[in-house]
C-alpha positions in Angstrom: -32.8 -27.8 3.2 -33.4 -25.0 0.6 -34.3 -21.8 1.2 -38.5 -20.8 1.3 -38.1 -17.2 0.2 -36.3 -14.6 -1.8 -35.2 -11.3 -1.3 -37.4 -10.5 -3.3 -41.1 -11.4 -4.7 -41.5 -13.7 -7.3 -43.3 -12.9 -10.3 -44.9 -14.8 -12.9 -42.8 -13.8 -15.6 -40.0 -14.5 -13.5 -41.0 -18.0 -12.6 -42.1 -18.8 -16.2 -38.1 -17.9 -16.9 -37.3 -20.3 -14.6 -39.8 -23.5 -15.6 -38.0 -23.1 -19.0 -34.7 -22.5 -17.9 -34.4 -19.5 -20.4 -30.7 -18.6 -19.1 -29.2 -21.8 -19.5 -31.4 -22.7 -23.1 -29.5 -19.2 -24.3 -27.0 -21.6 -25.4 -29.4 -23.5 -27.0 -30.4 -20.8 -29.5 -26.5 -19.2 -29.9 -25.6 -22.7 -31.0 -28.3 -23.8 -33.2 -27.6 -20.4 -35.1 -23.9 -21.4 -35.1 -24.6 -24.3 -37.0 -27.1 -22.8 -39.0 -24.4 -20.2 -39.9 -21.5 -23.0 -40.6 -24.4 -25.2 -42.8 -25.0 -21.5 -45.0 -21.1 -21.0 -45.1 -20.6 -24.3 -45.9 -23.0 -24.7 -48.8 -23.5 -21.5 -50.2 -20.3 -19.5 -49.0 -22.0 -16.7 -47.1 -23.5 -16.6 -43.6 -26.9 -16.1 -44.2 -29.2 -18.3 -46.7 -32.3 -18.0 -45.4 -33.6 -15.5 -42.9 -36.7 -16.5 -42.4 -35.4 -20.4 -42.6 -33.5 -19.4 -39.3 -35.9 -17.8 -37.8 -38.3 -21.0 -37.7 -35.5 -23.5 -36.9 -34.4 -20.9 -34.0 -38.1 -20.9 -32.7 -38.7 -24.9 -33.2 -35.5 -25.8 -31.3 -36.2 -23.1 -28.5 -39.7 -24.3 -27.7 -38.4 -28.2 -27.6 -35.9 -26.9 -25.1 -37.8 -25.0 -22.7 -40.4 -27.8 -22.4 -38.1 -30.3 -21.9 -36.9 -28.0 -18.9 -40.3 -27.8 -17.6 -40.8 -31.8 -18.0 -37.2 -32.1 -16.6 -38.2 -29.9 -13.1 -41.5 -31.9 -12.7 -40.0 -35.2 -12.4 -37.3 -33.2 -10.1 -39.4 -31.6 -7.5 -38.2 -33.2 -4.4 -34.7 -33.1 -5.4 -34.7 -29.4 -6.2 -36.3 -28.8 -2.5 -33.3 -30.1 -0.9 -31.1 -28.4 -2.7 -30.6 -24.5 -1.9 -29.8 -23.5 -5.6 -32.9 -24.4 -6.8 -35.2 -24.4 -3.9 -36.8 -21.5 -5.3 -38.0 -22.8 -8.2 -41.8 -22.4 -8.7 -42.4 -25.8 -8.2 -40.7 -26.8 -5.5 -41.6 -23.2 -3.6 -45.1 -24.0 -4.8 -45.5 -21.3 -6.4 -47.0 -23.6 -9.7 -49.1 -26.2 -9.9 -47.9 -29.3 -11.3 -50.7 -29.4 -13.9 -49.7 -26.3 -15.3 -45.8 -26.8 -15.6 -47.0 -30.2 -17.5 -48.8 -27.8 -19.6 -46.6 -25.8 -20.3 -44.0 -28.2 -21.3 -46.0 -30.7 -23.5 -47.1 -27.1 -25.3 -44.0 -25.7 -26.0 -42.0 -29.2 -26.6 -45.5 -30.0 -29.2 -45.5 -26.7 -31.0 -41.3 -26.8 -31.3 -41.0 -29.9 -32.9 -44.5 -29.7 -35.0 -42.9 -26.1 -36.0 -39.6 -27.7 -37.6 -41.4 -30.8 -39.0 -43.5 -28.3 -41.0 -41.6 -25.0 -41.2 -38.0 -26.6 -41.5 -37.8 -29.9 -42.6 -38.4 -33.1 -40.8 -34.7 -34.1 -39.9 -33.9 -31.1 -37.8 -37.8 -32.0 -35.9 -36.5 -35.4 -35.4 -33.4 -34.1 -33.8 -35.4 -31.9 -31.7 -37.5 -34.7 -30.4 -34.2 -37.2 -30.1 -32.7 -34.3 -28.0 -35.9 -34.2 -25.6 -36.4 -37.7 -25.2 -32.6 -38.1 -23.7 -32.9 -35.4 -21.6 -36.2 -36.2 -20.0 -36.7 -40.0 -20.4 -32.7 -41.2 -19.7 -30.2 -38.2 -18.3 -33.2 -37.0 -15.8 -34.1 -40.7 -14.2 -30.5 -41.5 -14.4 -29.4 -38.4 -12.2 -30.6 -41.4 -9.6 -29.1 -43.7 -10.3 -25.4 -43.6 -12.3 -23.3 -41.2 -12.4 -22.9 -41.7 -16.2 -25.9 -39.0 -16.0 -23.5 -36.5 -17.3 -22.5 -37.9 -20.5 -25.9 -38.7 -21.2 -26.9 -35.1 -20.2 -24.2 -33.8 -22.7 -26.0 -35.3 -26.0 -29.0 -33.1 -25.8 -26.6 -30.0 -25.2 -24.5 -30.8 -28.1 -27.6 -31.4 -30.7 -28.7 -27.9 -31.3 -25.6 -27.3 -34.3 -26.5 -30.4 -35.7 -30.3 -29.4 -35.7 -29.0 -25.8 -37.5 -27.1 -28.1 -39.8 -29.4 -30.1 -41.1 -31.6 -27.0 -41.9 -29.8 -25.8 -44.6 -27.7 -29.6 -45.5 -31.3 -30.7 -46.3 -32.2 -28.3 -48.8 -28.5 -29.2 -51.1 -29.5 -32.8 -50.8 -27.1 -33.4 -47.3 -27.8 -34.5 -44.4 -27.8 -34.1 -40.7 -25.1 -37.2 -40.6 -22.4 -35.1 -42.4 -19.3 -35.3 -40.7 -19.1 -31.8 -39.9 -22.7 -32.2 -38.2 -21.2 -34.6 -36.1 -17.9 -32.2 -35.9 -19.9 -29.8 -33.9 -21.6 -32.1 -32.0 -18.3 -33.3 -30.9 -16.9 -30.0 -29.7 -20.3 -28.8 -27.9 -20.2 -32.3 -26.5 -16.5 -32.3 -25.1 -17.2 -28.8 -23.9 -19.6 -29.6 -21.7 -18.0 -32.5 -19.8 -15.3 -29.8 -18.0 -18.3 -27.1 -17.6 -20.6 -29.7 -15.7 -18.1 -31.4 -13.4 -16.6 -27.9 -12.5 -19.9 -26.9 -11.2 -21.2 -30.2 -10.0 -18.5 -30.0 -7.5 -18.5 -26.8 -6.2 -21.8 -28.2 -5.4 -21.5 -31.5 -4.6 -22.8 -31.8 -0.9 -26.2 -30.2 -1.9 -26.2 -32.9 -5.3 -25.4 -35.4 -2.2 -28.0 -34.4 0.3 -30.4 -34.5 -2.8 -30.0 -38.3 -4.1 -28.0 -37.3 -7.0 -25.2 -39.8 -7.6 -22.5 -37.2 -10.0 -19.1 -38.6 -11.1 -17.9 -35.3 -7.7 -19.6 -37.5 -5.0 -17.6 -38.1 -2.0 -14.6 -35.9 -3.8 -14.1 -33.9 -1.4 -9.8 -33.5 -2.3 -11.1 -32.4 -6.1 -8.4 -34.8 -7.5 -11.1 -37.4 -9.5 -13.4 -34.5 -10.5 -10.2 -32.6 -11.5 -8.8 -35.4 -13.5 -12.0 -36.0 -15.2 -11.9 -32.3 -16.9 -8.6 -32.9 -17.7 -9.3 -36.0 -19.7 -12.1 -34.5 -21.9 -10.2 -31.1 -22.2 -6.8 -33.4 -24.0 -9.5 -34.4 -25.8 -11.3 -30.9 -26.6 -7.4 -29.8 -27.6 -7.3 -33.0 -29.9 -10.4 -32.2 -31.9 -9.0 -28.9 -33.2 -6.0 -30.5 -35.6 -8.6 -33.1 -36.6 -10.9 -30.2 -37.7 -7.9 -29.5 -40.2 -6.9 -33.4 -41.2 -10.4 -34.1 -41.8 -11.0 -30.7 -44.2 -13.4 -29.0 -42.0 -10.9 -25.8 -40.8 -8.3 -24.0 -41.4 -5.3 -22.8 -39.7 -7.1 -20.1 -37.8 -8.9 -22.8 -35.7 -6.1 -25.4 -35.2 -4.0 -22.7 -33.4 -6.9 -20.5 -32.1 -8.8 -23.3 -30.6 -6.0 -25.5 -29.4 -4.5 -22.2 -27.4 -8.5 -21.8 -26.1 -8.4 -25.3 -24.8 -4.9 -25.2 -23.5 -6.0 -22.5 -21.0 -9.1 -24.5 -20.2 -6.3 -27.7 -19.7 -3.9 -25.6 -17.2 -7.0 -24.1 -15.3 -8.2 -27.9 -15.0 -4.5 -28.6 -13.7 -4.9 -26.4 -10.7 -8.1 -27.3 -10.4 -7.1 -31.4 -10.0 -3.9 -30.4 -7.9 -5.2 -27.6 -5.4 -9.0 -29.0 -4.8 -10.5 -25.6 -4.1 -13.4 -23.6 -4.7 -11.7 -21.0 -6.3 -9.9 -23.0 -8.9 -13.3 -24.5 -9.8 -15.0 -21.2 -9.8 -12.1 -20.0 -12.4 -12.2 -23.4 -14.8 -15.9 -22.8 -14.5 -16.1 -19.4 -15.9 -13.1 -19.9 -18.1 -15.3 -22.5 -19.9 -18.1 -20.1 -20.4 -15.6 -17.7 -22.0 -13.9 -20.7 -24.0 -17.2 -21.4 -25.6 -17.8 -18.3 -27.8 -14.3 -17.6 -28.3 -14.3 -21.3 -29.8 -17.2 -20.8 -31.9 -15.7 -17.6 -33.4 -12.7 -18.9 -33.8 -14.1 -22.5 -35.9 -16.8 -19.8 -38.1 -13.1 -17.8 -39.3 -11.6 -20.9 -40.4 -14.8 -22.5 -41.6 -13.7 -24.6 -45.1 -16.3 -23.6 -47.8 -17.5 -26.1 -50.1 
């Protein structure tokens, strides 16, 4: 079971931070900038078009994401009492009422997409709402039930670019479709898949105890988890020379990022062959390092239009 108290008090703002999973939507915001930024180089060849522009698409996409975090921990309130990572969430420790998270997430997922239909434009709200409706509706039921969860929980993780994107591709008569959209969906997709199974098996007995079925069930030697990052890490190292075959980037990303995601390939290597907590606490890490060392790397060798 999970544990009933903290070392120290909860508060409300703390718990708030929690319901929306504020650390973990960080990423969120840092990549719907990114592809705000790209979109701006892209079209207009400097970094910034539109202050104000990213501003509201920032705040739109936010919102969607925290309440989809609140929707996501109400359907998961059981599960997160069994587990002692998030036991002390406030609704499993009961320190919220149900009717309030529900509140708070159909508020904040409302304003964020009614915010980028009518500040933004209405492809980056519809992306918001696409984003939302995997993650609560499909990835959170399926946690349950397949173990497939994960690549459906990597689609709403690798929307926000896109959603940046199509911010400023709408405005030149583009579109969220554009290849390079769908460029940087690929690489925050493929990042993902080695950062989730790293830390759903250092985890995997309390994912076990709580009726999740994850792709580290039963893997108790590391070898199918470990083989599993190293898979969508060949094809993370792939994705960089396609960058420059397809016109996207330049030089500075096929060698940048391919030596980024060759680290992240020998750390997954130890990780397969030794099975132990440490090598899955360092390819863990390592991929939350590889992620903005990536993004700078792609934003220097950015092809402008």
């Amino acid at each position: 079971m999970g544990r009933e108290k903290k070392d120290k008090p909860a508060s409300l703002r703390g718990d708030l931070a929690m319901l929306t999973k504020v650390n973990l939507n960080t990423f969120v915001v840092i990549t719907t900038v990114f592809g705000y930024l790209l979109a701006s180089r892209y079209f207009h060849g400097a970094w910034m078009h539109d202050g104000w522009l990213l501003f509201h698409t920032v705040l739109g996409t936010a919102c969607t994401a925290f309440g989809s975090a609140a929707f996501n921990q109400l359907m998961e309130i059981e599960e997160d009492a069994r587990m002692e990572r998030t036991a002390d969430r406030p609704l499993p420790a009961r320190r919220m009422m149900p009717v309030n998270a529900f509140g708070i997430g159909w508020g904040l997922s409302a304003f964020g997409i009614i915010h980028l239909a009518l500040k933004v434009n209405a492809a980056s709200a519809y992306l918001a709402a696409a984003a939302l409706g995997v993650y609560v509706f499909l990835y959170t039921p399926l946690k349950r039930r397949s173990s497939t969860n994960t690549l459906l929980g990597g689609i709403p993780g690798a929307i926000p670019p896109m959603i940046g994107w199509a911010a400023i591709a709408h405005l030149e008569g583009g579109s969220w479709m554009d290849g390079r959209s769908w460029y940087l969906f690929a690489l925050l997709f493929l990042w993902q898949m080695p950062h989730f199974v790293a830390i759903s098996w250092m985890v995997r007995e309390q994912y076990e105890e709580a009726g999740y079925v994850m792709w580290s069930n039963g893997d108790v030697s590391g070898k199918k988890t470990g083989w599993i990052a190293i898979g969508f890490t060949v094809l993370l190292i792939l994705l960089s020379p396609l960058g420059l075959v397809l016109g996207y980037a330049g030089m500075t990303w096929v060698i940048g990022g391919s030596l980024a995601a060759l680290v992240m390939l020998w750390l997954a290597w130890k990780f397969m062959a030794g099975g132990v907590k440490p090598a899955a606490t360092k390819l863990f890490f390592y991929t939350l390092l590889y992620l903005p060392l990536a993004l700078v790397l792609l934003a220097i060798g950015w092809v402008k239009m």
